[in-house]
TIRO-2110 file (N, C-alpha, C; in Angstrom, 1 decimal):
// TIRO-2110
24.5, 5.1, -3.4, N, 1, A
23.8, 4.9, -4.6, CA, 1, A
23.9, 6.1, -5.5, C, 1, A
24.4, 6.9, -5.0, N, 2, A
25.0, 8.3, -6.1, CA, 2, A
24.1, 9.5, -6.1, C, 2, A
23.9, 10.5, -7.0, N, 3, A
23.2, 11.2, -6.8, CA, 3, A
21.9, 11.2, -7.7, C, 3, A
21.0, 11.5, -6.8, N, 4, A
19.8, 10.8, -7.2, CA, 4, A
18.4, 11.4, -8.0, C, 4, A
19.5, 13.2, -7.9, N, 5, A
18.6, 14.1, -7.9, CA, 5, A
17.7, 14.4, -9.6, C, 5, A
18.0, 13.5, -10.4, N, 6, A
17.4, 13.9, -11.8, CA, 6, A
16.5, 14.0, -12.3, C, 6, A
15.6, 14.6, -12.7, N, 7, A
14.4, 14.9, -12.6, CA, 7, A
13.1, 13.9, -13.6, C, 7, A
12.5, 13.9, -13.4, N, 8, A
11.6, 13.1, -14.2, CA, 8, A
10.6, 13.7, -15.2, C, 8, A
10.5, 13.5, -16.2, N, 9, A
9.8, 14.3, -17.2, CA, 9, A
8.4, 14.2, -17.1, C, 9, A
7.7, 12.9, -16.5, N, 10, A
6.6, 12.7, -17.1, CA, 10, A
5.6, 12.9, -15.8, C, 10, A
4.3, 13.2, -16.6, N, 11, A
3.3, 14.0, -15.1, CA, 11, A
1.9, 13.3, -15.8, C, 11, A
1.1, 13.6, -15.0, N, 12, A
-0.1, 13.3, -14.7, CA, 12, A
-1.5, 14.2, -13.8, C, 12, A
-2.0, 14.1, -14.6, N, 13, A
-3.0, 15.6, -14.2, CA, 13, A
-3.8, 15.2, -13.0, C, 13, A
-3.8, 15.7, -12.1, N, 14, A
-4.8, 15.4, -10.5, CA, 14, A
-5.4, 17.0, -10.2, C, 14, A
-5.9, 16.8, -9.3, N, 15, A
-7.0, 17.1, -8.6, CA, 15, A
-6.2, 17.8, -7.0, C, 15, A
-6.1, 18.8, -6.7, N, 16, A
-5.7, 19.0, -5.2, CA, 16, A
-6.3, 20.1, -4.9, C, 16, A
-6.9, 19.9, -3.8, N, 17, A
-8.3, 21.1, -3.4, CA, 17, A
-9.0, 21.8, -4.2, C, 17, A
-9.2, 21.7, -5.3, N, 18, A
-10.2, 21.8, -6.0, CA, 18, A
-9.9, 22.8, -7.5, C, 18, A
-8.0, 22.2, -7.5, N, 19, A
-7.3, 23.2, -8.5, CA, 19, A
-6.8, 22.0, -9.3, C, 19, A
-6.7, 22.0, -10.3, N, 20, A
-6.2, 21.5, -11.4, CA, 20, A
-4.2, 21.2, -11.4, C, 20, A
-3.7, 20.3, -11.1, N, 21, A
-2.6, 20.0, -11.1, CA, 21, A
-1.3, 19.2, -11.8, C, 21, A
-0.3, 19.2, -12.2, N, 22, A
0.4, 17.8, -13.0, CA, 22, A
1.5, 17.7, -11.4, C, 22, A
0.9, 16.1, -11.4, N, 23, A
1.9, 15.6, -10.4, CA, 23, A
2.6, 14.8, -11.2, C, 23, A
3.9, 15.1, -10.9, N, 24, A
5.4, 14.1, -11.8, CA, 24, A
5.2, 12.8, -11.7, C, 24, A
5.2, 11.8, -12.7, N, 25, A
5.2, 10.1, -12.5, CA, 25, A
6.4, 9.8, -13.4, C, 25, A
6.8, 8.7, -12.5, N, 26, A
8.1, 7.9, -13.5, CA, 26, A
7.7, 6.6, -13.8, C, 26, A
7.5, 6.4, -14.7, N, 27, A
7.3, 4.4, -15.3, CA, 27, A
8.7, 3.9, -15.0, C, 27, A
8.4, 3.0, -13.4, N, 28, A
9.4, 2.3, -12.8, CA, 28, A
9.7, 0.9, -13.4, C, 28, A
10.4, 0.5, -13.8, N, 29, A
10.7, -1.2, -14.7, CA, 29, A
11.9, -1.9, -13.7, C, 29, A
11.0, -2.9, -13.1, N, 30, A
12.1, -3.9, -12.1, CA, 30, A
12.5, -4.9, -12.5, C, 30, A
13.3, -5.7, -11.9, N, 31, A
14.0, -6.7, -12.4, CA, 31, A
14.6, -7.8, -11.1, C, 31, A
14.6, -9.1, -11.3, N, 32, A
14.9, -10.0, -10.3, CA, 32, A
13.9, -9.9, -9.4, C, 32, A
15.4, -10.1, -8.0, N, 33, A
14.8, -9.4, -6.8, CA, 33, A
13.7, -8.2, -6.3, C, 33, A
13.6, -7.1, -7.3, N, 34, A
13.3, -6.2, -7.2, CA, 34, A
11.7, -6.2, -7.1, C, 34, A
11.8, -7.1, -8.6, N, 35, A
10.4, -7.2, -9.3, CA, 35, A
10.0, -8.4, -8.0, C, 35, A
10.8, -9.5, -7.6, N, 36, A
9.7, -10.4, -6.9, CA, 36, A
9.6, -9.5, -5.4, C, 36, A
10.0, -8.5, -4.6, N, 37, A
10.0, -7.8, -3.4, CA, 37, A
8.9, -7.1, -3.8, C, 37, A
8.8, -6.5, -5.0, N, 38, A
7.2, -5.5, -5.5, CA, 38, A
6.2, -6.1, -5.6, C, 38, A
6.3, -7.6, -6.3, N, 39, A
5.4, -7.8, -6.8, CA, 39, A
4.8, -7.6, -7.9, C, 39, A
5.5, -6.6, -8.8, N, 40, A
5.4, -6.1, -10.4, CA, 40, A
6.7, -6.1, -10.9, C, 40, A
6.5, -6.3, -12.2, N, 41, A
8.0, -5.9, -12.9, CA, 41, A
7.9, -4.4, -13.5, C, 41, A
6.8, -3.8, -13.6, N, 42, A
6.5, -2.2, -14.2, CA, 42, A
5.5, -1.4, -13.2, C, 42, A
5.5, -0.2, -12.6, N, 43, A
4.7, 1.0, -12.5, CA, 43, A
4.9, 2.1, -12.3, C, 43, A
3.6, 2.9, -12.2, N, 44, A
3.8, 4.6, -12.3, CA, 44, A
3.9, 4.6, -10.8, C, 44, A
5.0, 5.6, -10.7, N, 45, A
5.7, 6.1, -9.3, CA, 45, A
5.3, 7.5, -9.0, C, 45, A
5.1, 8.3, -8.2, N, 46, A
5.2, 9.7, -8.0, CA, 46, A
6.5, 10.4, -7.7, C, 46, A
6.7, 11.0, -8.4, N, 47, A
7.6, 12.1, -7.9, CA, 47, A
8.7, 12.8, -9.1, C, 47, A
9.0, 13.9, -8.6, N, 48, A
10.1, 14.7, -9.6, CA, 48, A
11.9, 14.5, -9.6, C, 48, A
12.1, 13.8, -8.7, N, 49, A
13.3, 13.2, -8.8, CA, 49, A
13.5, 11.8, -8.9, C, 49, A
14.8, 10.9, -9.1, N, 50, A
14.7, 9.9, -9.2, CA, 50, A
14.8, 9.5, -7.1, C, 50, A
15.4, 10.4, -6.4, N, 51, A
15.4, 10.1, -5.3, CA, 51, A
13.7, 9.9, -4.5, C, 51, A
12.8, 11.1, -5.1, N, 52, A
11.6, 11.2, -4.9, CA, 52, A
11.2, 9.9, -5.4, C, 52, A
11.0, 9.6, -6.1, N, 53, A
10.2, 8.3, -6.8, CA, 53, A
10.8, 7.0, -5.8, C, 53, A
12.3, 7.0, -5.8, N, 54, A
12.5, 6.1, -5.1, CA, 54, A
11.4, 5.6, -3.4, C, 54, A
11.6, 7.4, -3.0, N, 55, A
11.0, 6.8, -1.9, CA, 55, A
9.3, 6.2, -1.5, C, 55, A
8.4, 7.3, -2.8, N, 56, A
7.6, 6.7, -2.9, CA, 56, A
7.6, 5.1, -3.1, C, 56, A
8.3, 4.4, -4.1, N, 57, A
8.7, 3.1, -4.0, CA, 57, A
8.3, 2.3, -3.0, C, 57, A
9.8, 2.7, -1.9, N, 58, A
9.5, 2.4, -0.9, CA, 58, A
8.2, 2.1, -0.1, C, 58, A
7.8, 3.3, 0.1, N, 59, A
6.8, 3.2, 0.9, CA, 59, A
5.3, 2.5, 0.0, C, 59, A
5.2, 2.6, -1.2, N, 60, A
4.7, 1.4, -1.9, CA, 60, A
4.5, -0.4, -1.3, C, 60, A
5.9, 0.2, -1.9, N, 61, A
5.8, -1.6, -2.0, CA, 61, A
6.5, -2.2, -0.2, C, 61, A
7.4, -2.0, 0.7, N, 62, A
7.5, -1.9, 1.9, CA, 62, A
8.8, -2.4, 2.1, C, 62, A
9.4, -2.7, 3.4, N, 63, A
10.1, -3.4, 3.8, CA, 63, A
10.9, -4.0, 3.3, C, 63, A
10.6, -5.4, 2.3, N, 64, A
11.0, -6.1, 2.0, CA, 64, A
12.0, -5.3, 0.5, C, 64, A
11.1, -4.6, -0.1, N, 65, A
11.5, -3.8, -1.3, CA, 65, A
12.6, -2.8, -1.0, C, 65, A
12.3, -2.0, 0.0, N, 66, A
13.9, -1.2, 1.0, CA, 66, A
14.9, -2.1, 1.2, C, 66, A
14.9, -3.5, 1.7, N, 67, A
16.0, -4.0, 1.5, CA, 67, A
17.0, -4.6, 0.6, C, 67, A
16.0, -4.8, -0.3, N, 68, A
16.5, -4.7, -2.0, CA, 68, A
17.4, -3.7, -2.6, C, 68, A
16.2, -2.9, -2.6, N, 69, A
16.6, -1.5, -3.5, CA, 69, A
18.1, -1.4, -2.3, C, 69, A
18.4, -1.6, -1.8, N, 70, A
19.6, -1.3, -1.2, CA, 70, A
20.9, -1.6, -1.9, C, 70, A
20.6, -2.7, -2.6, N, 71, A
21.8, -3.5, -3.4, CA, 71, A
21.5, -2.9, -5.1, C, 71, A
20.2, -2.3, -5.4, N, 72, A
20.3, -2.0, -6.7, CA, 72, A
21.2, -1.0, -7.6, C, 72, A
21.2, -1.2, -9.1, N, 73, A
21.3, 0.0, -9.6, CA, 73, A
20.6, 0.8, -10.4, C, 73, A
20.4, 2.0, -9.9, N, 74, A
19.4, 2.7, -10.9, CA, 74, A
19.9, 3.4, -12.1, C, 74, A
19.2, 3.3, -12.8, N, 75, A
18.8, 3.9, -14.6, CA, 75, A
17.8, 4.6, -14.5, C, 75, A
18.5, 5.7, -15.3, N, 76, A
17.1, 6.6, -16.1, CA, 76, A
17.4, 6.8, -17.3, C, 76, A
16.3, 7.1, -18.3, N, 77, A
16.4, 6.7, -19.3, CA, 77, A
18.3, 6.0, -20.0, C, 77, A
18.5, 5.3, -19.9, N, 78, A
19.6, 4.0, -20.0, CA, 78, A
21.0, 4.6, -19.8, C, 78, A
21.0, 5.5, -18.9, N, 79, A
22.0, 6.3, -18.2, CA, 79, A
22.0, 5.5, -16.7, C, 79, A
23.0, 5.3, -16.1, N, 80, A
23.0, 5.4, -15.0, CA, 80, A
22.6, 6.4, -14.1, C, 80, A
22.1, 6.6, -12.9, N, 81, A
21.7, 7.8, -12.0, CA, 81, A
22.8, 8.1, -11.1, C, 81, A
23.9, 8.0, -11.1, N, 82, A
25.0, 8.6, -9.9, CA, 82, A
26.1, 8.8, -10.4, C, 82, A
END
């Protein structure tokens, strides 16, 4: 699936032991298969790479979505990712 390493621009402010933090989110947009294995066609993901996000993904949405995403192709902003 190429390399996956690209970073993600957009964050979101949280809370980690009692310090003020921006944790990276990517606004994920599915399609087909993808969207019916999620369950959504759009959401916010965690992470600072596209490989990072991917995995949160995964472990999101489960199983069925890992076997998917196996056959996808990823975009970031309307670039391919590999």
């Amino acid at each position: 699936m190429g390399d996956r390493r690209r970073h993600c621009r957009r964050g979101t402010a949280g809370r980690i032991a009692g310090r003020s933090t921006i944790v990276p989110m990517a606004t994920v947009r599915l399609f087909a298969a993808a969207r019916d294995a999620a369950g959504t066609g759009r959401d916010d993901v965690p992470g600072d790479t596209v490989e990072a996000v991917l995995a949160a993904a995964q472990q999101r949405y489960g199983a069925t979505f890992s076997a998917v995403l196996a056959t996808c192709k990823i975009w970031v902003n309307g670039e391919p990712a590999g």
